[in-house]
C-alpha positions in Angstrom: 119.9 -46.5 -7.3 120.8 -43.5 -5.1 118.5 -41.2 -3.1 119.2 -37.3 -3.4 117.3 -35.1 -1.0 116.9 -31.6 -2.5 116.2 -28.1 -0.7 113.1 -27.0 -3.1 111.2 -23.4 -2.9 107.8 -23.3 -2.4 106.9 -21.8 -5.6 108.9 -24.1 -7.6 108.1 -27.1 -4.6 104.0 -26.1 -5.7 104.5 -26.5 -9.5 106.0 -29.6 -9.0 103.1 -30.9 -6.9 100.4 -29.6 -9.1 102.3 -31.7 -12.0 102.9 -28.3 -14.0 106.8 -28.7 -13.5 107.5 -32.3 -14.3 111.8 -31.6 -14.4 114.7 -30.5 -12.3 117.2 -28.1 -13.3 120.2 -28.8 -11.1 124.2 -28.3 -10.4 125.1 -32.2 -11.0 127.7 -32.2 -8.3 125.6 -35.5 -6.6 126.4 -37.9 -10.3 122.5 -37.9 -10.4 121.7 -40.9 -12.9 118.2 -42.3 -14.6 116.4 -44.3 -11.7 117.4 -42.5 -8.7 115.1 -41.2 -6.5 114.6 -37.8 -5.6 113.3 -36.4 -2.4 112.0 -32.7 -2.9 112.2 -31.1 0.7 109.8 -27.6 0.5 111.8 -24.5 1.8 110.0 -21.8 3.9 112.9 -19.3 2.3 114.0 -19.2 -1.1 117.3 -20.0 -2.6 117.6 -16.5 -3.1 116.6 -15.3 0.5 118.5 -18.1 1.9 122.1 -16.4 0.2 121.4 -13.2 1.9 121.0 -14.8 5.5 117.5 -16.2 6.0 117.9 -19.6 7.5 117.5 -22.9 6.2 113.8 -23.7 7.3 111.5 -26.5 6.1 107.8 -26.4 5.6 107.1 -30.1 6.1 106.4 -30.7 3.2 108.2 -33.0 0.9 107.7 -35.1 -2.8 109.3 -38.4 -3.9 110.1 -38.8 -7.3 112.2 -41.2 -9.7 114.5 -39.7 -12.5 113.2 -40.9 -15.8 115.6 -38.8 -17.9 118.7 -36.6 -17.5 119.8 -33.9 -20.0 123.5 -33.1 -19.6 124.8 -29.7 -19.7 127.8 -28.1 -22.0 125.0 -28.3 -25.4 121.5 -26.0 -25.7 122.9 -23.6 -23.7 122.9 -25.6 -20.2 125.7 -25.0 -18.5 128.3 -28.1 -18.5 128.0 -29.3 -14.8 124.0 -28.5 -14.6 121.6 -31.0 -15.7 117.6 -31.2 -16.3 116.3 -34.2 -15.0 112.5 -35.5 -16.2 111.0 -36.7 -13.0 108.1 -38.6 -12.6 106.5 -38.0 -8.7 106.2 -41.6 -6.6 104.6 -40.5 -3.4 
């Protein structure tokens, strides 16, 4: 089991602790497999923001979760090296 610690923005950081947003979508450059643990790491700027020079700031706050399913990309239009992940949240 590996542990993958993941820049989140808060909008998508507050779904996820609400439970609205039980998956990740994700580039799978990290081999992320069923089991692994996730730890969501809320971002004060987005993605977005981030690309056109705001730093890299975190919030504080931050979610654990384990992977309990992966979909692979390259099929229902995913991309091939993206991947949604079903997540459960663990602390």
């Amino acid at each position: 089991m590996a542990v993958h610690t993941l820049k989140t923005d808060s909008y998508e950081f507050q779904a996820t602790h609400l439970g609205i947003k039980p998956w990740e979508v994700r580039y799978n450059d990290r081999n992320f497999q069923v089991g692994d643990e996730l730890i969501l790491k809320e971002t004060q700027f987005s993605g977005y923001e981030m690309l056109r020079g705001a730093p890299l700031v975190y919030t504080g706050r931050e979610l654990r979760a384990e992977i309990l399913y992966i979909l692979h990309g390259d099929k229902y239009g995913l991309l091939k090296d993206f991947c949604i992940m079903t997540i459960s949240i663990t602390e």
